[in-house]
NUMAR-649681 format. One line per 5 residues: their letters; for each residue x, y, z of N, C-alpha, C, CB. Coordinates in Angstrom, 2 decimals. Glycine has a CB too. Layout:
# NUMAR-649681
a	X:Y:Z:X:Y:Z:X:Y:Z:X:Y:Z; ...
***
This chain:
# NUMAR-649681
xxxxx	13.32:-32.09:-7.77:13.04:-32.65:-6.47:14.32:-32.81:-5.65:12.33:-33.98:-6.61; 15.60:-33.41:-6.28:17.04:-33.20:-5.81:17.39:-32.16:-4.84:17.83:-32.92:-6.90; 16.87:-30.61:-5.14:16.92:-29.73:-4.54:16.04:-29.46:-3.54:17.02:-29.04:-5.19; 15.01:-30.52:-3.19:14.28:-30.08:-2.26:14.12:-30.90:-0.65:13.09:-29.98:-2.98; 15.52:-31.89:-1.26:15.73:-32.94:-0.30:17.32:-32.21:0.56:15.93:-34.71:-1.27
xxxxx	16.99:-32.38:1.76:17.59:-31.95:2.86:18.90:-32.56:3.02:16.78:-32.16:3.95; 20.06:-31.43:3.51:21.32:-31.77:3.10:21.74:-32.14:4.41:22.16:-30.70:2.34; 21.17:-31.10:5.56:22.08:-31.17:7.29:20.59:-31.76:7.87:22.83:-29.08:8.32; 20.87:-32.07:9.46:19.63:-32.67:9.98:18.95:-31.42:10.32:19.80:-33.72:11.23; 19.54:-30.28:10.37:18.88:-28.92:10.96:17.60:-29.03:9.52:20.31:-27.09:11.01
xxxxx	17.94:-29.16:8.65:17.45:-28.58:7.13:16.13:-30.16:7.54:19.14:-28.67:5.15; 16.46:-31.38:7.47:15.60:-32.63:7.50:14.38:-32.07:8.47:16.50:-34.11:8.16; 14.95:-31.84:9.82:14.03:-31.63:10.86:13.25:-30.45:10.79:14.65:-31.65:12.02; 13.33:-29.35:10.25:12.55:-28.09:9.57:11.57:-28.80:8.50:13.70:-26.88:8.71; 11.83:-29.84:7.91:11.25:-30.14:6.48:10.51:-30.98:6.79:12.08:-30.57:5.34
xxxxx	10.61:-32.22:7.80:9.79:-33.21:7.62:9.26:-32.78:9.70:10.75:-35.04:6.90; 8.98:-31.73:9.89:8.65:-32.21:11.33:7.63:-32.62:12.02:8.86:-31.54:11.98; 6.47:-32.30:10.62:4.99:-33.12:11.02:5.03:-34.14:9.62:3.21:-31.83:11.12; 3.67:-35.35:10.11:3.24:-36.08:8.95:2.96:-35.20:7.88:2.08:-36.89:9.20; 2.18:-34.45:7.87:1.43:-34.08:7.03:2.76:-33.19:6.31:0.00:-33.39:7.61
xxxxx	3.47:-32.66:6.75:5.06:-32.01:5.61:5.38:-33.79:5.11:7.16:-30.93:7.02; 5.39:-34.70:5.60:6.01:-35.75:4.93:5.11:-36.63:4.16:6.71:-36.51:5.84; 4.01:-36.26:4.29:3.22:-36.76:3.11:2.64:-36.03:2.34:2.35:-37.48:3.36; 3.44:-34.81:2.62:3.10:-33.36:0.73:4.47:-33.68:0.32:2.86:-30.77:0.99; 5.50:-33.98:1.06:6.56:-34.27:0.23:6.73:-35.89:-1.11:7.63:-34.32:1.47
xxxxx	6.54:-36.78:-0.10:5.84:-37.96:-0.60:4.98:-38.07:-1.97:5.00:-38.27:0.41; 4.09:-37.04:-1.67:2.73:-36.51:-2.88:3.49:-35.93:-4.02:1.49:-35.07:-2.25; 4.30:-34.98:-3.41:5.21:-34.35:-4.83:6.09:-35.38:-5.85:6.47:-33.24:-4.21; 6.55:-36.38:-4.88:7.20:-37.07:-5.37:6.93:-38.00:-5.74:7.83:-37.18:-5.01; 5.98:-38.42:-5.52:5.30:-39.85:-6.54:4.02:-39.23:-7.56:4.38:-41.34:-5.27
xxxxx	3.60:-37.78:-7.32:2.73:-37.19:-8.46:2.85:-35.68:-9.02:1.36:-37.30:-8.00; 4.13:-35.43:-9.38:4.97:-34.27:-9.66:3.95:-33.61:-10.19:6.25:-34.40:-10.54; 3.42:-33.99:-11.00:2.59:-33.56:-12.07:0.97:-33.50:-11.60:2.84:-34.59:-13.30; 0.69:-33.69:-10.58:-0.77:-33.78:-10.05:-0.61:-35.40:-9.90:-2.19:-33.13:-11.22; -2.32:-35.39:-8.78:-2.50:-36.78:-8.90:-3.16:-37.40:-9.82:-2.95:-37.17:-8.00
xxxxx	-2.89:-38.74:-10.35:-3.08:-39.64:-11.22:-3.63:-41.19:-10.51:-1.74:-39.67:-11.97; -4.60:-41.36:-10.42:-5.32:-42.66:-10.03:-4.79:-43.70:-10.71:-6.77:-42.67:-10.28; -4.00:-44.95:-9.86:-3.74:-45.87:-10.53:-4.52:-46.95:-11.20:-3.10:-46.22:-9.97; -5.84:-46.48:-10.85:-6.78:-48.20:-11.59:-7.18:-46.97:-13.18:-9.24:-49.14:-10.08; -7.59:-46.01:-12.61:-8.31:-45.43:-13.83:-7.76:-44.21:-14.59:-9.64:-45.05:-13.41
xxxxx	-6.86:-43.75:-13.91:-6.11:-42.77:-14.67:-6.46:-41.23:-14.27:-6.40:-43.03:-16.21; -8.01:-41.08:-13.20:-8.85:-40.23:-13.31:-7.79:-39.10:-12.72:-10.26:-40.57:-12.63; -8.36:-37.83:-12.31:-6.54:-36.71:-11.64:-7.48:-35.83:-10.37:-5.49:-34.83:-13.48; -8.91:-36.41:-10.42:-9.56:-35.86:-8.97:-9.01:-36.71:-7.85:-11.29:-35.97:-8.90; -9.47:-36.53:-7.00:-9.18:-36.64:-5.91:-9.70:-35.95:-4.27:-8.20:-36.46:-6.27
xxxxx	-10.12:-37.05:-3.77:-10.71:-36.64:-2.24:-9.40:-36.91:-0.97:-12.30:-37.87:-1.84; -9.68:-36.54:-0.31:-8.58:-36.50:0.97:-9.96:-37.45:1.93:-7.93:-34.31:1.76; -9.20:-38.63:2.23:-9.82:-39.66:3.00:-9.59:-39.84:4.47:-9.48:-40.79:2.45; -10.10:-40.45:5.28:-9.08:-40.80:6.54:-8.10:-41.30:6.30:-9.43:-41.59:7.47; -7.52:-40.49:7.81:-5.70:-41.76:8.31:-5.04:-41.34:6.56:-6.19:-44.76:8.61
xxxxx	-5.07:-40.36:6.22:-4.30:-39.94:4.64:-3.85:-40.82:3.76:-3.09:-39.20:4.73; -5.22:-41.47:3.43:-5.78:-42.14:2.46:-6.35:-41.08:1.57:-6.75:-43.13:2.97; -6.21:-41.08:-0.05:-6.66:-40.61:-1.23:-7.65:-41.46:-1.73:-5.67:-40.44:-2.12; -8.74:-40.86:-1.99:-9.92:-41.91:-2.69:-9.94:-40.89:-4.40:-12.03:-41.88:-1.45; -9.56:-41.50:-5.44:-9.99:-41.21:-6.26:-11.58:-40.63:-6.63:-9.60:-42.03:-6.66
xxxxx	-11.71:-39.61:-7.32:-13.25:-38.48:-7.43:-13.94:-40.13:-8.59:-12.87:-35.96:-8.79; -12.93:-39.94:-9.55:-13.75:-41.17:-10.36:-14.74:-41.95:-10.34:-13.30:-41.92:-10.49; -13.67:-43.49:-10.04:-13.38:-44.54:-9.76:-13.80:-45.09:-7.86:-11.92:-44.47:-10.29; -13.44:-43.85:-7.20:-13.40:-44.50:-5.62:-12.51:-45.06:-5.01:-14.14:-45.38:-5.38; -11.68:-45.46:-6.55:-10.63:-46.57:-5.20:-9.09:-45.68:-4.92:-9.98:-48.72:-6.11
xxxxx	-9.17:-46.13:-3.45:-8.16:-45.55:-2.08:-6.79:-46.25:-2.70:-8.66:-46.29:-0.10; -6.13:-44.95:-2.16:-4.43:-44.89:-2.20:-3.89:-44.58:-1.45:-3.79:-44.26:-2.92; -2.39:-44.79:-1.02:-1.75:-43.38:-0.37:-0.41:-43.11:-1.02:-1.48:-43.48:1.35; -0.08:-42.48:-0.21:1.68:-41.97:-1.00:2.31:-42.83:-0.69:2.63:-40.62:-0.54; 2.15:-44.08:0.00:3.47:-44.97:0.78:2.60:-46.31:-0.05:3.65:-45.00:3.14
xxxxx	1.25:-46.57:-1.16:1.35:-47.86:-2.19:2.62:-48.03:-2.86:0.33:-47.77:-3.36; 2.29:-49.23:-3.18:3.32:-49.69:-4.15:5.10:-49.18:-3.50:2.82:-48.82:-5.82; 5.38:-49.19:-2.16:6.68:-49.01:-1.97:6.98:-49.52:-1.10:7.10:-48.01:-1.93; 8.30:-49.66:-0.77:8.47:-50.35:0.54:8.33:-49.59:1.78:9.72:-50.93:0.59; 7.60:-48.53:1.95:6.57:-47.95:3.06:5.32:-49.17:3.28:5.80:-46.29:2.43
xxxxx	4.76:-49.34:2.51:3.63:-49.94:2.24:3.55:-50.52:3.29:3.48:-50.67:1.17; 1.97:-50.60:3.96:2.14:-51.49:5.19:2.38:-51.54:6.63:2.81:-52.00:4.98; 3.18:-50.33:5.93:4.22:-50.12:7.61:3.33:-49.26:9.19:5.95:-48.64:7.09; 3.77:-49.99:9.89:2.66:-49.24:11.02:4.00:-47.95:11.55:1.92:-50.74:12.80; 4.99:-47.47:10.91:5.92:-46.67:11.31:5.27:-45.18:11.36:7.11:-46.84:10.40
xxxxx	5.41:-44.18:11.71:5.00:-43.22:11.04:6.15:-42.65:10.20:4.39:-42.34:11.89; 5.61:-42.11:8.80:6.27:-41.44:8.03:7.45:-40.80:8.20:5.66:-40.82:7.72; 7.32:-40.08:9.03:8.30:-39.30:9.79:9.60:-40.13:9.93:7.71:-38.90:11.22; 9.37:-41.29:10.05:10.43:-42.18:11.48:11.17:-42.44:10.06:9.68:-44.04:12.83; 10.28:-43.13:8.54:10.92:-43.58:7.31:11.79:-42.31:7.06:9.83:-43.98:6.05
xxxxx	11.14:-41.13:6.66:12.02:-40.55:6.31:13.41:-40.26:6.69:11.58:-39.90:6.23; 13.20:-39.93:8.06:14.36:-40.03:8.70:15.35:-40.89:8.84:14.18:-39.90:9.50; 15.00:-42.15:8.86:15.68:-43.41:8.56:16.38:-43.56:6.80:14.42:-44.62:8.88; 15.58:-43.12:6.18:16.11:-42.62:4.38:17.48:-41.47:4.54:14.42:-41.48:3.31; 17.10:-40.99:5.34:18.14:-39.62:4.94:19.31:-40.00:6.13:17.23:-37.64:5.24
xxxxx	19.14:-41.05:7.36:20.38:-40.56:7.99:21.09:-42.35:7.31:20.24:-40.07:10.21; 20.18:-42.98:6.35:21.15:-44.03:5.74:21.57:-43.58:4.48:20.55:-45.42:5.57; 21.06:-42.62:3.62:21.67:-41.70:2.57:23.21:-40.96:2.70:20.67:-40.60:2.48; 23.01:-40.36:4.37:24.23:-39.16:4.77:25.26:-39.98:4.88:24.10:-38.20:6.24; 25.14:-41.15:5.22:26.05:-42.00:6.15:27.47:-41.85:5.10:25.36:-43.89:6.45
xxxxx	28.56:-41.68:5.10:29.47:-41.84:4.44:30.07:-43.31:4.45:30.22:-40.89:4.78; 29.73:-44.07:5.44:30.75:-45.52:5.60:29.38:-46.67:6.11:32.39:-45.30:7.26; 28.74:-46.17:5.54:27.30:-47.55:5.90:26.50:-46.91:6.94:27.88:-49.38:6.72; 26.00:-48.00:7.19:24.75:-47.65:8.39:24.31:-49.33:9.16:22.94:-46.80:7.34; 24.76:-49.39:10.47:24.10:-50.53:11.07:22.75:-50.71:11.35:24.57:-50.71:12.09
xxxxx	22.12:-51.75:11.73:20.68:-51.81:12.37:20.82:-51.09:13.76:20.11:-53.45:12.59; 22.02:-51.68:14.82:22.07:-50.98:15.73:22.21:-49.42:15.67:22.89:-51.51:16.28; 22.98:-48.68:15.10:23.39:-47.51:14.99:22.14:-47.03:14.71:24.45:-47.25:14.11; 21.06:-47.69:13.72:19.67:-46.76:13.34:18.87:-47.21:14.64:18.70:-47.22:11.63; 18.81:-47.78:15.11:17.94:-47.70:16.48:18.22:-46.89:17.40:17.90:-48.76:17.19
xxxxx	19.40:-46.87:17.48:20.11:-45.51:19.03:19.58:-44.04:18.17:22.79:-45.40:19.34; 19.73:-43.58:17.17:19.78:-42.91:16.59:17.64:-42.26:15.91:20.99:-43.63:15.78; 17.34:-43.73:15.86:16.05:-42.75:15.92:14.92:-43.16:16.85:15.40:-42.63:14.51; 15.52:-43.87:17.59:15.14:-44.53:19.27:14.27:-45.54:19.00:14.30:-43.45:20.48; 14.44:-46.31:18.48:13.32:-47.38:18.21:13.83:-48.50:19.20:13.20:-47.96:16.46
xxxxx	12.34:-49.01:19.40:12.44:-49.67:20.84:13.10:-51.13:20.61:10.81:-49.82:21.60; 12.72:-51.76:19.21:13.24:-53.12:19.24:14.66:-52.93:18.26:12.00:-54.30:18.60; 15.80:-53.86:18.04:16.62:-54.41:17.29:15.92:-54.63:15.55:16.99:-55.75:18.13; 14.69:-55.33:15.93:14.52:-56.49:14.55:13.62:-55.48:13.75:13.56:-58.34:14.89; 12.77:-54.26:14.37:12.63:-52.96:13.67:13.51:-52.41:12.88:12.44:-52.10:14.43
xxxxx	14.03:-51.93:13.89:15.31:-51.43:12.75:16.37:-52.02:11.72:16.15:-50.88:13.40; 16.47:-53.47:12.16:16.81:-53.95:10.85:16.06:-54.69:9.89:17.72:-54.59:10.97; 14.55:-54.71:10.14:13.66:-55.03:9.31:13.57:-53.52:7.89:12.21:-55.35:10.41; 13.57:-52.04:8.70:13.41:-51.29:8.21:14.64:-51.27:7.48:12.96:-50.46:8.86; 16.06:-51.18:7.86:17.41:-51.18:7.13:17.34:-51.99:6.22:18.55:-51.49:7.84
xxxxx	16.78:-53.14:6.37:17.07:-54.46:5.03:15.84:-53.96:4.05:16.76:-56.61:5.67; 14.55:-53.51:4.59:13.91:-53.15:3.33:14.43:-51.60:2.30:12.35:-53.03:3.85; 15.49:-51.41:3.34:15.43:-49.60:2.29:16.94:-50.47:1.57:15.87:-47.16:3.64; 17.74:-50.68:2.17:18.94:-51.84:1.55:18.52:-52.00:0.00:18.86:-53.66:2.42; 17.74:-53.28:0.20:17.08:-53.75:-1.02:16.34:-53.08:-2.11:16.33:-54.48:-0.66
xxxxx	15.62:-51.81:-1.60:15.06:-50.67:-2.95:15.97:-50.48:-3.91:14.73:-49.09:-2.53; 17.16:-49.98:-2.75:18.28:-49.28:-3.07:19.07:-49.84:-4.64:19.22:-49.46:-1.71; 18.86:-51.21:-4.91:19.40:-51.90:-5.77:18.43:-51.83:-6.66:19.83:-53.10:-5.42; 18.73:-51.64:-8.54:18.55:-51.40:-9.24:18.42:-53.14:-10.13:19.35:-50.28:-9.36; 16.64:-53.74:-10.17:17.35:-54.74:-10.61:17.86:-55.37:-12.21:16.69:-55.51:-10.03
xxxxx	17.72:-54.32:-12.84:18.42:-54.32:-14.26:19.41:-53.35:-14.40:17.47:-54.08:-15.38; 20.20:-53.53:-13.47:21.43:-52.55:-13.47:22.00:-53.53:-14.55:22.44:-52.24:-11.88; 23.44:-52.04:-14.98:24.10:-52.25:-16.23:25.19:-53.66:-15.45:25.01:-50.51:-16.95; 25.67:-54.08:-17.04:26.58:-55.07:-16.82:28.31:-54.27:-17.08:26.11:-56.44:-17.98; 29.31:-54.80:-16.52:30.64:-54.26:-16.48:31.01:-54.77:-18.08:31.69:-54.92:-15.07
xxxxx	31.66:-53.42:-18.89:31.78:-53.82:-20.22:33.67:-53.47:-20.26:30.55:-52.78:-21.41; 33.83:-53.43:-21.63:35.21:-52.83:-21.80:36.34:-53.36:-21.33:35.27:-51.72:-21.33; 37.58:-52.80:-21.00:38.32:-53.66:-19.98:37.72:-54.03:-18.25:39.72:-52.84:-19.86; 37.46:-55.24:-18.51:37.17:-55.19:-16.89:38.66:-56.35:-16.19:35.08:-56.05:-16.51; 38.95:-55.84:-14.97:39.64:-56.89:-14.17:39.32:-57.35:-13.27:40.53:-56.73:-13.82
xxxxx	39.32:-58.78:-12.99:38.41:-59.58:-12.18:39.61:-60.39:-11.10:37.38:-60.74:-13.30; 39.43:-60.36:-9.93:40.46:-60.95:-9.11:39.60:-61.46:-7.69:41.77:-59.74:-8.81; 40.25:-62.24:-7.07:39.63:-62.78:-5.91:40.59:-63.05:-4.55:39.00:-64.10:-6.39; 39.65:-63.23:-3.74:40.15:-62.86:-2.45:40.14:-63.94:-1.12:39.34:-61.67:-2.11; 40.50:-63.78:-0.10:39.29:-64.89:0.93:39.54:-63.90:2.24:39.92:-67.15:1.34
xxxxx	38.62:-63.89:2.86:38.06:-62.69:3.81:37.78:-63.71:4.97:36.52:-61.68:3.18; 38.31:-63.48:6.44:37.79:-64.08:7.56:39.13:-64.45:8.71:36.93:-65.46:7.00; 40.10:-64.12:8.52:41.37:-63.52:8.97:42.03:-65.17:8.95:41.32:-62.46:10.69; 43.53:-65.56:9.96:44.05:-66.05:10.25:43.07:-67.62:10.85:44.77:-65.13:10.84; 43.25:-68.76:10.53:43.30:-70.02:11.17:44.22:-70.43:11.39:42.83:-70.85:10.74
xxxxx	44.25:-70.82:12.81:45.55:-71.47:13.06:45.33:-73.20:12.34:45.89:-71.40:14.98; 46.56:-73.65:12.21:46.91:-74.81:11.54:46.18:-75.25:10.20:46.77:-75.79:12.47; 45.97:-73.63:9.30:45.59:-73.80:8.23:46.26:-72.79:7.29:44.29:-73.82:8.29; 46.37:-73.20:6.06:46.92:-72.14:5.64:46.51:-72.34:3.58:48.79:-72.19:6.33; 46.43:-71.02:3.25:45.75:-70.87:2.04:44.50:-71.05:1.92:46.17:-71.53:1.23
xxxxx	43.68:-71.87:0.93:42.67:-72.02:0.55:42.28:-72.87:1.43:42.58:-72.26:-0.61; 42.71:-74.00:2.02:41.73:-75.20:2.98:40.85:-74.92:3.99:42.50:-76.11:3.76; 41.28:-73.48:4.71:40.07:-73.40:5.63:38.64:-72.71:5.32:40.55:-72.73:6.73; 37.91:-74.07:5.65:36.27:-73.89:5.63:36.20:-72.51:6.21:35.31:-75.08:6.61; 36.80:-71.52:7.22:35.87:-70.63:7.63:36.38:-69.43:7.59:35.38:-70.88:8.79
xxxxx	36.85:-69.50:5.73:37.03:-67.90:4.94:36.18:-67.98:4.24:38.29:-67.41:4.09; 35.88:-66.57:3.55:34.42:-66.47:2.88:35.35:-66.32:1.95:33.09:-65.34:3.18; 35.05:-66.47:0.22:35.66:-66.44:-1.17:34.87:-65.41:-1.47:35.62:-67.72:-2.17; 35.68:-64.51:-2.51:34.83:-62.92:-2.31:35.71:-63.11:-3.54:34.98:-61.40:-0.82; 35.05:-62.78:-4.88:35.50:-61.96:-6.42:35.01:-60.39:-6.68:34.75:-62.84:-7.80
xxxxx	35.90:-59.94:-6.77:35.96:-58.28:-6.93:35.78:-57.59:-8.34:37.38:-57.77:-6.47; 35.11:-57.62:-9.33:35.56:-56.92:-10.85:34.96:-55.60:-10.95:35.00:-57.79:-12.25; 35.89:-55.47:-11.76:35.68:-53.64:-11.89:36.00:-53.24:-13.61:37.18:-52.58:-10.65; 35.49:-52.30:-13.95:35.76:-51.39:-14.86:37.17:-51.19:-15.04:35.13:-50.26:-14.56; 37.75:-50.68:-16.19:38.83:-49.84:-16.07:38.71:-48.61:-15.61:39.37:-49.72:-17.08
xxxxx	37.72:-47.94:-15.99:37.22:-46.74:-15.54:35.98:-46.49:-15.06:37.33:-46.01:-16.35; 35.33:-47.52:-14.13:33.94:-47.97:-13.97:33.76:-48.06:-12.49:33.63:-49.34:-14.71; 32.50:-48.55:-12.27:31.95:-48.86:-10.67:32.79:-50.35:-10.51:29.82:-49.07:-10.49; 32.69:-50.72:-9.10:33.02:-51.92:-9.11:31.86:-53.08:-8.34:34.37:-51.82:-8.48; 32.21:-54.40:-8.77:30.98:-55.32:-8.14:31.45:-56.16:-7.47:30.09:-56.05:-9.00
xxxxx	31.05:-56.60:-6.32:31.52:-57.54:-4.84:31.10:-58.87:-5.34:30.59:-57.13:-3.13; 31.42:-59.62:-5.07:30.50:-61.11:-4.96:31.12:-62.33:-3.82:30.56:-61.94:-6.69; 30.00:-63.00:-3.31:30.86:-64.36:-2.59:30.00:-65.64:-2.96:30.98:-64.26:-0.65; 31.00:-65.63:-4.28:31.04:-67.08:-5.41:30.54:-68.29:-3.99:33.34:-67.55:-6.37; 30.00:-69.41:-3.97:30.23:-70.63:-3.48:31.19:-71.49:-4.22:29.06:-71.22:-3.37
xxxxx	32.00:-71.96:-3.55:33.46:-72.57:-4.47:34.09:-72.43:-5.86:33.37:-73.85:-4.59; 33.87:-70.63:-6.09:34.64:-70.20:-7.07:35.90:-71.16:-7.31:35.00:-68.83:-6.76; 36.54:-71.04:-8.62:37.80:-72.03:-8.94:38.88:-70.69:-9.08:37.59:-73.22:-10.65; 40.13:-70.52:-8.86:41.13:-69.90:-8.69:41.64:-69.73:-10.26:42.00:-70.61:-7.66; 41.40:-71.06:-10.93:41.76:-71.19:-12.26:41.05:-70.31:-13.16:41.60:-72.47:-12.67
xxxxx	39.28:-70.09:-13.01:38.60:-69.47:-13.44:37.46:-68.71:-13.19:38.54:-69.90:-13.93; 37.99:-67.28:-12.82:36.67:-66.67:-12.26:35.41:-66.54:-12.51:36.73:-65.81:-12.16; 34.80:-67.70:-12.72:33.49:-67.49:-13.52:32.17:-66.51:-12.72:32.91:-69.12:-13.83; 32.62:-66.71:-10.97:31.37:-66.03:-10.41:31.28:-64.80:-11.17:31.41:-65.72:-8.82; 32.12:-63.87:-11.57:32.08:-62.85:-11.79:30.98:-62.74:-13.54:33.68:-62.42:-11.63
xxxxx	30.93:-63.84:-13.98:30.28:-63.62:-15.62:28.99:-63.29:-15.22:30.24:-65.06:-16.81; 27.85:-63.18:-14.45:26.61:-62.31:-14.68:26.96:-60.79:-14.56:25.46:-62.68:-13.59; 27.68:-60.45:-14.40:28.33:-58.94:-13.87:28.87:-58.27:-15.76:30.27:-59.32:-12.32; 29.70:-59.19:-16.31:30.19:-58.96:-17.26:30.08:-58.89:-18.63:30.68:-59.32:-17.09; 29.80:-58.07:-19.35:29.03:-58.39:-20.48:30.36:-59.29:-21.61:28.27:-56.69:-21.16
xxxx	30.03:-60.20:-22.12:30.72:-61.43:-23.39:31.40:-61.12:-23.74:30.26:-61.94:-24.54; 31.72:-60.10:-24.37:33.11:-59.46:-25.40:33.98:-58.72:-24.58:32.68:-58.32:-26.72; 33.39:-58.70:-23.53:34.70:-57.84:-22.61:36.36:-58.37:-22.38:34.15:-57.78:-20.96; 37.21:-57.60:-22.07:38.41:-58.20:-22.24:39.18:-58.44:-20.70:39.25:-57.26:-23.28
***
């Protein structure tokens, strides 16, 4: 499926330029193997309204956007995908603003309703823990106060950084981490690490 996902927007916009290309793509990808009814297992299948699947079985309605964070959405398909692939390309992030100019959506809180739900997929929530040598160090982020200096000013954020020796690395902003001991960083770290 890797190979069948679009690299330039020339290649996206050839691929997804009606619903119906973005919900055979969708179909491939949540039923590689044919369809499979989630209550009963059955692999018929009727084509319903508004591209809804009614199981031949059982009866009961699906679509390619259950169970995901499509679900729900009064967007059309089209608009998700596109919103997937130009926050995929992005080399240095992706704003809410920047995805609204970009796939013209009329409100602000759209587009970062849609950004914060693809955000959040995006995270894996039994990702691995940092093993081996890890080094753990901390920071404070929020520039210059005048007539403050070091740790006293309320309005730096405390940010712990640990990483692998040869690994990914993980962000965090501890609430009154101690300098003495980085503990925010121990859900990240697996026990025997050094």
């Amino acid at each position: 499926m890797i190979e069948d996902y679009p690299r330039t927007l020339l290649e996206l916009e050839r691929q997804f330029a009606t619903e119906e290309q973005c919900r055979a793509y969708r179909t491939r990808l949540r039923w590689p193997h044919g369809f499979v009814c989630p209550r009963c297992g059955g692999q018929k299948v009727w084509l319903a309204r508004r591209g809804r699947l009614l199981c031949a079985v059982c009866h009961h309605p699906t679509t390619v956007t259950a169970g995901t964070v499509l679900q729900d959405s009064h967007l059309p398909l089209r608009l998700w995908l596109r919103a997937i692939w130009y926050l995929t390309s992005q080399k240095n992030g992706t704003s809410a603003l920047g995805l609204q100019r970009i796939l013209g959506l009329g409100s602000y809180q759209t587009a970062w309703t849609l950004l914060h739900k693809l955000r959040r997929a995006m995270v894996r929530p039994g990702r691995d823990r940092l093993s081996g040598r890890v080094e753990v160090d901390e920071t404070q982020v929020g520039g210059v106060t005048p007539g403050q200096k070091g740790r006293g000013s309320d309005s730096k954020t405390l940010v712990i950084i640990a990483a692998e020796e040869f690994g990914p690395g993980i962000r965090s902003h501890p609430p009154g981490a101690d300098i003495g001991r980085l503990g925010g960083a121990a859900p990240w770290v697996c026990p025997r690490s050094r």
